[in-house]
C-alpha positions in Angstrom: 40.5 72.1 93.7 41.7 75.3 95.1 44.5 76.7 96.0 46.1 76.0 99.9 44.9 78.3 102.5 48.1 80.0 105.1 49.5 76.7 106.7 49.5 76.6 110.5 51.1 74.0 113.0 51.7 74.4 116.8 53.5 77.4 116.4 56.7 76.1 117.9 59.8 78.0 117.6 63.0 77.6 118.4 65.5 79.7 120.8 67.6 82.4 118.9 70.9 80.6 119.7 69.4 77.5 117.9 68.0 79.3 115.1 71.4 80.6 114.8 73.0 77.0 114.7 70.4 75.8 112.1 70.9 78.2 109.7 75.0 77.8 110.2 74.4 73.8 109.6 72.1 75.0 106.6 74.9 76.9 105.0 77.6 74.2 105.8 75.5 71.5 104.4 74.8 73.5 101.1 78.7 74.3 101.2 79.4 70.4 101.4 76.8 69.6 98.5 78.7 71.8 95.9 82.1 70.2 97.1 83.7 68.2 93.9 84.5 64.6 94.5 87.1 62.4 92.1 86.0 58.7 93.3 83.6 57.1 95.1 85.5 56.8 98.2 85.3 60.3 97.9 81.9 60.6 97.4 81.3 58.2 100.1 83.3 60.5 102.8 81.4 63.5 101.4 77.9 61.3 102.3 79.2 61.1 105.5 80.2 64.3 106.6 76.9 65.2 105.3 74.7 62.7 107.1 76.5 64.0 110.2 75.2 67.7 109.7 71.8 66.7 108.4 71.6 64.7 111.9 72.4 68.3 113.7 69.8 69.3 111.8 67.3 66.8 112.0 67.8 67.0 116.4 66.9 70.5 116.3 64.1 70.4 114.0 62.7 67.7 116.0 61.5 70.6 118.4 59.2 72.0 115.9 56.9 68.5 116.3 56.0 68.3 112.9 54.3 65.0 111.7 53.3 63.2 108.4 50.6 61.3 109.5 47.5 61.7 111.7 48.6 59.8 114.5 46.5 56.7 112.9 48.4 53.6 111.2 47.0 53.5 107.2 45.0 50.6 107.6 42.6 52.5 109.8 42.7 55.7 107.5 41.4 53.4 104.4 37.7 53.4 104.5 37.5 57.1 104.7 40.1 57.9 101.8 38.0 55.1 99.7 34.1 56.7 100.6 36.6 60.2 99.9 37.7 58.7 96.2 34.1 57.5 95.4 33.2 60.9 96.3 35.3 62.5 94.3 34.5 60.5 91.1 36.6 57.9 91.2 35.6 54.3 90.0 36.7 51.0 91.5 34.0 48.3 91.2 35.2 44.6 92.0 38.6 46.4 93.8 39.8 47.0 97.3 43.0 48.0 99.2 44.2 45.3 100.9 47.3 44.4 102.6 49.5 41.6 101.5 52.8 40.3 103.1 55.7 41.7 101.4 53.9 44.4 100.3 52.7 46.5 102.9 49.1 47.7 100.9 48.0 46.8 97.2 45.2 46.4 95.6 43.3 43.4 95.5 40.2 42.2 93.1 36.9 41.5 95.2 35.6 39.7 91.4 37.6 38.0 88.4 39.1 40.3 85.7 39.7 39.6 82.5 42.8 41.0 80.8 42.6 44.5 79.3 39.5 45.2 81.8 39.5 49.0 83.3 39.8 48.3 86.9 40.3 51.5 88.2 39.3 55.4 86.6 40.4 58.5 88.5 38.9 62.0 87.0 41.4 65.2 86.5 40.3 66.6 89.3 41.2 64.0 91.7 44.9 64.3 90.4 47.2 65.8 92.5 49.6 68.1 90.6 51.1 71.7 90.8 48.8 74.1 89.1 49.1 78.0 88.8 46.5 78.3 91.9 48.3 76.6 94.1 50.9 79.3 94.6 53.9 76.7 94.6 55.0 78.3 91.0 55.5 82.0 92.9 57.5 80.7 95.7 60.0 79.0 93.7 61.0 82.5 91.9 63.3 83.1 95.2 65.5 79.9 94.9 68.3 79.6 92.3 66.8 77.3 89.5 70.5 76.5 88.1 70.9 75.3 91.4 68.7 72.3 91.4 67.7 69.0 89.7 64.4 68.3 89.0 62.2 71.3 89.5 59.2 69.7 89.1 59.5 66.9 91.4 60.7 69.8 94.2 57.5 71.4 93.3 55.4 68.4 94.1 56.7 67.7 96.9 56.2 71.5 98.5 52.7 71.0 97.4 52.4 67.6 99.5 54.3 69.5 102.7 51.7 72.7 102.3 48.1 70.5 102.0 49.4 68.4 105.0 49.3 71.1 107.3 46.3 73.0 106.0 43.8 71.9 108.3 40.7 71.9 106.0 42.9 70.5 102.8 40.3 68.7 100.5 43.5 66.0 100.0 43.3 65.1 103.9 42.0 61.5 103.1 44.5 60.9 100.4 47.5 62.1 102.4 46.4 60.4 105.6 46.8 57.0 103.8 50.2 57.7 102.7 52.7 55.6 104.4 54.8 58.0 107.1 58.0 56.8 106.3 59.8 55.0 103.2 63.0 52.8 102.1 64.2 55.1 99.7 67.9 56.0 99.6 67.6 59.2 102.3 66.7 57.0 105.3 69.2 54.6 105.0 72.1 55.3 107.7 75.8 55.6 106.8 76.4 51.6 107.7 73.2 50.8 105.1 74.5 52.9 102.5 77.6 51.1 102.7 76.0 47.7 102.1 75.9 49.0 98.3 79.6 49.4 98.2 80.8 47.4 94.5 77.2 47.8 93.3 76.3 49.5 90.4 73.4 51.4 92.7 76.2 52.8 95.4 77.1 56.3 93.1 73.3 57.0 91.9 72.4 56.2 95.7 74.8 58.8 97.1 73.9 61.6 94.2 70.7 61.0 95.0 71.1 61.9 98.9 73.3 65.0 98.1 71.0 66.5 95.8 67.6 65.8 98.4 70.3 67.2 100.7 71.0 70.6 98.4 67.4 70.9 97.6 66.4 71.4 101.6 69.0 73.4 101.9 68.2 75.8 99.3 64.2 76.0 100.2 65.5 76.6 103.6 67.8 78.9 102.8 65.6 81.1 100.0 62.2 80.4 100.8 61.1 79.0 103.8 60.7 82.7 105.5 59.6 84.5 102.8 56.3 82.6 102.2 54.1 81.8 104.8 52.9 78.6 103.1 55.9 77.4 104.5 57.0 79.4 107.5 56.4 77.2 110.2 56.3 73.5 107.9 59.8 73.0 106.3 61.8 71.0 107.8 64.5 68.0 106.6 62.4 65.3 107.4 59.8 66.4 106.1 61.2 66.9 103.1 62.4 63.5 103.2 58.6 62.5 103.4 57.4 64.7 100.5 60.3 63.6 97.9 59.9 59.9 98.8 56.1 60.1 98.3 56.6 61.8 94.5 60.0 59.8 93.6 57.7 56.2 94.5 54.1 57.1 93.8 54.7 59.9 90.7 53.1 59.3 87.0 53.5 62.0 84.2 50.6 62.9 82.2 50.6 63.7 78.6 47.8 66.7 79.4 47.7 70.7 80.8 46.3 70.0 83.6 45.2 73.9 84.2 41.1 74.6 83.6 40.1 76.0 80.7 39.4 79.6 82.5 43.0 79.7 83.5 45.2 82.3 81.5 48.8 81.1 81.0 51.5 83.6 80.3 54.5 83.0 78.4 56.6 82.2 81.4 54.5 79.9 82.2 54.1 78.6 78.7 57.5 77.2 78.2 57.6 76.0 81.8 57.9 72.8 83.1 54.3 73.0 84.3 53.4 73.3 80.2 54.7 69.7 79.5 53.8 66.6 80.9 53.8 67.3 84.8 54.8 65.1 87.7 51.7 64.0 89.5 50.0 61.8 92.2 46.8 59.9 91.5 45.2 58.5 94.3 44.0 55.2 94.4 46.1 54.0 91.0 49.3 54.3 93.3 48.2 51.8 95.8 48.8 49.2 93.1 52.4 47.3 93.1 54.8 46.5 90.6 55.2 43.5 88.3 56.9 42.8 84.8 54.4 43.4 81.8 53.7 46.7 79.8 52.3 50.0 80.9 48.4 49.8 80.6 47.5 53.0 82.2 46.7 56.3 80.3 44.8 59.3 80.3 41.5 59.5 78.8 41.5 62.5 76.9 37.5 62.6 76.1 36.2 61.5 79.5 39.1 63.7 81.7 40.3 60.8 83.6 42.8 58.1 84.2 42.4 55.0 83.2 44.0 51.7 84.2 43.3 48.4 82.7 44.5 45.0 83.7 47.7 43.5 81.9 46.4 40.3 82.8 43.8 38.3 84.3 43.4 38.7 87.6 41.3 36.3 90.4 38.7 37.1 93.0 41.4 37.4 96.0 44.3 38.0 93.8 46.2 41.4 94.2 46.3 43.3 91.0 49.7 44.5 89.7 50.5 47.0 87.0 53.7 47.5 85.5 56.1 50.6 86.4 57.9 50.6 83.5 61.2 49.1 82.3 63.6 50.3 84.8 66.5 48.5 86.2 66.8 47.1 89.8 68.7 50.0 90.5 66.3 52.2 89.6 64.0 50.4 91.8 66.1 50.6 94.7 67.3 54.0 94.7 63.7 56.3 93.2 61.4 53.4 94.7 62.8 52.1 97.9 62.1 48.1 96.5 63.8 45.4 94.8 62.1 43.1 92.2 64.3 40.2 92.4 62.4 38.7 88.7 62.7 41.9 86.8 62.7 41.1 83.2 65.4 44.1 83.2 68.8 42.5 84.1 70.6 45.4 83.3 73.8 45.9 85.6 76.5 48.6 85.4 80.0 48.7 85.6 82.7 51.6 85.9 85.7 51.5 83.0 87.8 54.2 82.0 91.2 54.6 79.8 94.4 55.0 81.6 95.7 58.1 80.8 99.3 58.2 81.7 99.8 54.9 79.5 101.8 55.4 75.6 98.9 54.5 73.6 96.1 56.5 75.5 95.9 59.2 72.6 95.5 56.4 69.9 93.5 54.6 72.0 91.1 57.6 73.0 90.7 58.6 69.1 89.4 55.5 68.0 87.0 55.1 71.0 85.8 58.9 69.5 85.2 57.6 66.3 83.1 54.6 67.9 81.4 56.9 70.1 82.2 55.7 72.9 83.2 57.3 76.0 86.7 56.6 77.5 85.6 56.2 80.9 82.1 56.3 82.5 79.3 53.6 83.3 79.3 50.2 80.5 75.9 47.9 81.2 75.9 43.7 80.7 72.8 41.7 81.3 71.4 38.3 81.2 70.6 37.2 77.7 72.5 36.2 74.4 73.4 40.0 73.7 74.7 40.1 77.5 77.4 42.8 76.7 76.7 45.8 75.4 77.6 47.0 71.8 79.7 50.0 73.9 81.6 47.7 76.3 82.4 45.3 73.6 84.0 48.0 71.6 85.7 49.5 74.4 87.3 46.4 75.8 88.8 45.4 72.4 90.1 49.4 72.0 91.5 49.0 75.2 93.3 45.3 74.6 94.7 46.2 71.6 98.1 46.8 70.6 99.9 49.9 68.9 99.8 48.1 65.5 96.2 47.3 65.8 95.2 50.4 66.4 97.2 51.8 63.9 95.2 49.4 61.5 92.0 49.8 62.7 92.0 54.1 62.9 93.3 53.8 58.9 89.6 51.7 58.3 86.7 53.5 56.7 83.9 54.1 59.2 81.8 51.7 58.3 84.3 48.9 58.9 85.5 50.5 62.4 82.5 50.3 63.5 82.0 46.7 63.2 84.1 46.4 66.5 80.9 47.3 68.4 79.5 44.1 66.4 79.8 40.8 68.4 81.0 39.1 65.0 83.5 41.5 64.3 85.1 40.5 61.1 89.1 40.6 61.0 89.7 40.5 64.7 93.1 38.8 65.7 92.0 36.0 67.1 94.6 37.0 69.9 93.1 39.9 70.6 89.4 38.5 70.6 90.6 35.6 73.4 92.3 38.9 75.3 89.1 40.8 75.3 86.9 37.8 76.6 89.5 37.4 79.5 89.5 40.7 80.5 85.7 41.2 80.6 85.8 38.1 82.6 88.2 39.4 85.1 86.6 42.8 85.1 83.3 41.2 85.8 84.6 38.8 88.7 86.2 42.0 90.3 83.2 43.9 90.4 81.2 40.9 92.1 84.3 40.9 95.0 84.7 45.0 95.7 80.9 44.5 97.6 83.4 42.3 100.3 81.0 39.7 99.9 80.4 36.3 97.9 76.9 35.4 96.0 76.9 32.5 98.4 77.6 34.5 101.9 74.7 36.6 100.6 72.5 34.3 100.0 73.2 32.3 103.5 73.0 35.5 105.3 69.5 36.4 104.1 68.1 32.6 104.7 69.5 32.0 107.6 68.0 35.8 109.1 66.3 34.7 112.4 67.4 31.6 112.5 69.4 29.5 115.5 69.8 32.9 117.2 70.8 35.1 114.2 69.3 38.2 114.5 66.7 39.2 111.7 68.4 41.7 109.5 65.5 44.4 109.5 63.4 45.7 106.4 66.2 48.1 104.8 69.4 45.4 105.0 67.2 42.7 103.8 66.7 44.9 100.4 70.1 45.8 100.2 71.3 42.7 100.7 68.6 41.1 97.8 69.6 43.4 95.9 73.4 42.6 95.9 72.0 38.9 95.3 70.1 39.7 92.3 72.9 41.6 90.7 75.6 39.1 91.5 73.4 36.5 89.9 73.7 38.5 86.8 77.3 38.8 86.5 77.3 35.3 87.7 76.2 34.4 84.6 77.8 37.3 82.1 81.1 35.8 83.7 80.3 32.2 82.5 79.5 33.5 79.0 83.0 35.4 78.7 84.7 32.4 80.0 82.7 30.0 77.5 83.7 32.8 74.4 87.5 32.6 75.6 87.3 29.1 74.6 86.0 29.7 71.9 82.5 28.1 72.3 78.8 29.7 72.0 
């Protein structure tokens, strides 16, 4: 594949007194994203203020006309992005994109597969990736790399915003079937974010924004004029677009992707694009998400991808692979979907030491020789190890009393650290029925700072539509599943504290 030709749209520009205005709400928006925040109400406000600039922004970008899509829904762009991927190499016998409700697309077997069958191959040069030809590497020596997260991912998405607007792009047929718009975190409004509020997604959803946020401001700040790849094709939704499409659809391969005839200099050697890269591979992306293990791998021999099945799979069924072992809030805020049966139960929660109380010192040096933190994020999950070795110890550091932690900073290592052990040995047993209470009571006050009960939540998404309730719409409907599925789990994590308060289990 080579590299993008200049870029050309419409030509549309806008009036020098809102060109001025953009670039002031460009420089206040990257001012607001370096602002430091102590809380999450904090943070929250900053999200705000931010959202409300990024709209400015948003209204007067909207006069350059710039589109994702080619004016076709995705269904109708599917038979000529599948004769383009037979084309290209790929190999998909017995398999075709389908959709299916819930879903949107997937993939769906046209025969019977067996388990461990290779369903679908994709060859190197059908994936899409950032290579030294394709001129994204040059541009991004103008923007301050200290300045932003993820430099590959930023990359990958430029490349996606450059090939849609080059008219004779080779990836046209891939990027027309893209969807146009997504559920991730940056197109939720202000009264959706706020639906995570007492979740352990709401922080990671609102970091998230802010840095999208700081990276378009930066590109439009450093870049955007000084290359005309992207002169007239940068803009914040677009942006939106391109990051979505590599946070939800992005695999990394174990390979150097470059062709053999390429030289690579030293820069380039101990870059980002030497490792395992962020990429896109068309037609392996369509598939969805269930629990199992990852069964899809790069073919070193043959130059390909290769995905097999991780189970049998029916004529008529959709086949599934598995995204890896990531937690519902992973799914929510880098995917834009909830999988209420993940087999990953794992559920934050915020703790920290008080540090105006007497015994904060003592406390804070034997948390140090646990190693664990005195304040930050503690997980639970369903299961018989449902809390974590570091909450455990933390909760009985942070119940105990001068004389205990007197005795238990005098211990040899090896017997301090048994407090991260469930079965710690020579725990007051007054202490022990302290911890489980105050887990307990933790727990049940994380379930009520959402404002919401388990059962309101799940009324209000059965009863959606019903007896003249309005229908909550696609993003709320996630959100609100989502809250469901975590409560669920601290449902139960409370019920086990309770039961080891007693005594019991």
């Amino acid at each position: 594949m080579t590299g993008p030709a200049m870029a050309t749209t419409g030509g549309k520009k806008l009036s020098m007194s809102k060109q001025n205005e953009l670039n002031s709400l460009v420089d206040s928006l990257i001012k607001h994203s370096f602002l430091k925040t102590a809380n999450l109400n904090e943070q929250f406000k900053q999200y705000q203020d931010m959202y409300a600039v990024l709209e400015r922004i948003r209204k007067l970008e909207s006069e350059f006309k710039l589109k994702t899509n080619n004016g076709k829904p995705r269904q109708a762009n599917i038979e000529a992005f599948c004769r383009w991927a037979k084309e290209q190499g790929c190999e998909f016998d017995g398999v075709k994109i389908s959709e299916f409700s819930g879903y949107e697309l997937g993939l769906e077997a046209t025969k019977d597969f067996k388990e461990g069958e290779v369903f679908v191959t994709v060859p190197k040069k059908l994936i899409f990736s950032v290579t030294a030809d394709s001129k994204i590497p040059d541009i991004m020596k103008d923007i301050p790399v200290m300045m932003v997260q993820n430099l590959s991912n930023l990359m990958l998405a430029l490349l996606l915003i450059v090939e849609r607007f080059q008219p004779s792009s080779v990836w046209k047929p891939y990027l027309d079937v893209l969807p146009d718009r997504y559920s991730t975190v940056m197109y939720f409004s202000p009264a959706e974010m706020a639906e995570l509020k007492g979740t352990s997604a709401f922080g990671a959803a609102l970091s998230h924004c802010k840095n999208i946020a700081r990276q378009y401001g930066f590109i439009k700040k450093f870049i955007q004029g000084k290359t005309a790849l992207l002169k007239d094709n940068f803009t914040y939704d677009l942006y939106c677009w391109a990051a979505s499409t590599v946070m939800t659809r992005q695999n990394r391969i174990p390979v150097n992707l470059r062709d053999e005839s390429e030289e690579t200099s030293a820069e380039e050697a101990s870059s980002e694009l030497a490792g395992p890269s962020p990429v896109l591979i068309p037609l392996w992306d369509m598939a969805n998400h269930i629990n199992g293990q990852i069964t899809t791998g790069y073919n070193e021999e043959l130059q390909r991808v290769e995905s097999q099945t991780l189970k049998a799979f029916a004529k008529g069924e959709q086949i599934f692979i598995h995204y890896g072992n990531r937690t519902n809030a992973d799914f929510l805020v880098h995917n834009g979907f909830v999988f209420p049966d993940n087999s990953n139960t794992e559920v934050t929660i915020q703790l920290a030491l008080n540090s105006g109380e007497d015994l904060f010192d003592q406390r804070k040096e034997l948390l140090e020789k646990l190693n664990v933190p005195i304040a930050g994020e503690f997980t639970v999950n369903r299961g018989p190890d449902c809390i974590s070795k570091e909450l455990l110890g933390f909760a009985r550091v942070f119940n105990m009393t001068k004389d205990q932690l007197t005795h238990w900073i005098s211990q040899e290592p090896e017997l301090t650290k048994t407090l991260l052990s469930p079965e710690c040995g020579g725990l007051d047993e007054s202490l022990r029925e302290k911890v489980w209470k105050f887990l307990s009571i933790r727990l049940q006050l994380t379930m009520r700072m959402s404002g919401s009960t388990l059962e309101q939540d799940e009324a209000l998404l059965a009863n959606q539509g019903q007896k003249g309730t309005p229908k909550l719409g696609h993003i709320k409907s996630m959100l609100v599943q989502y809250r469901i599925v975590e409560k669920r789990i601290l449902t139960d994590v409370v019920e086990y504290c309770k039961q080891k308060e007693l005594g019991k289990n």
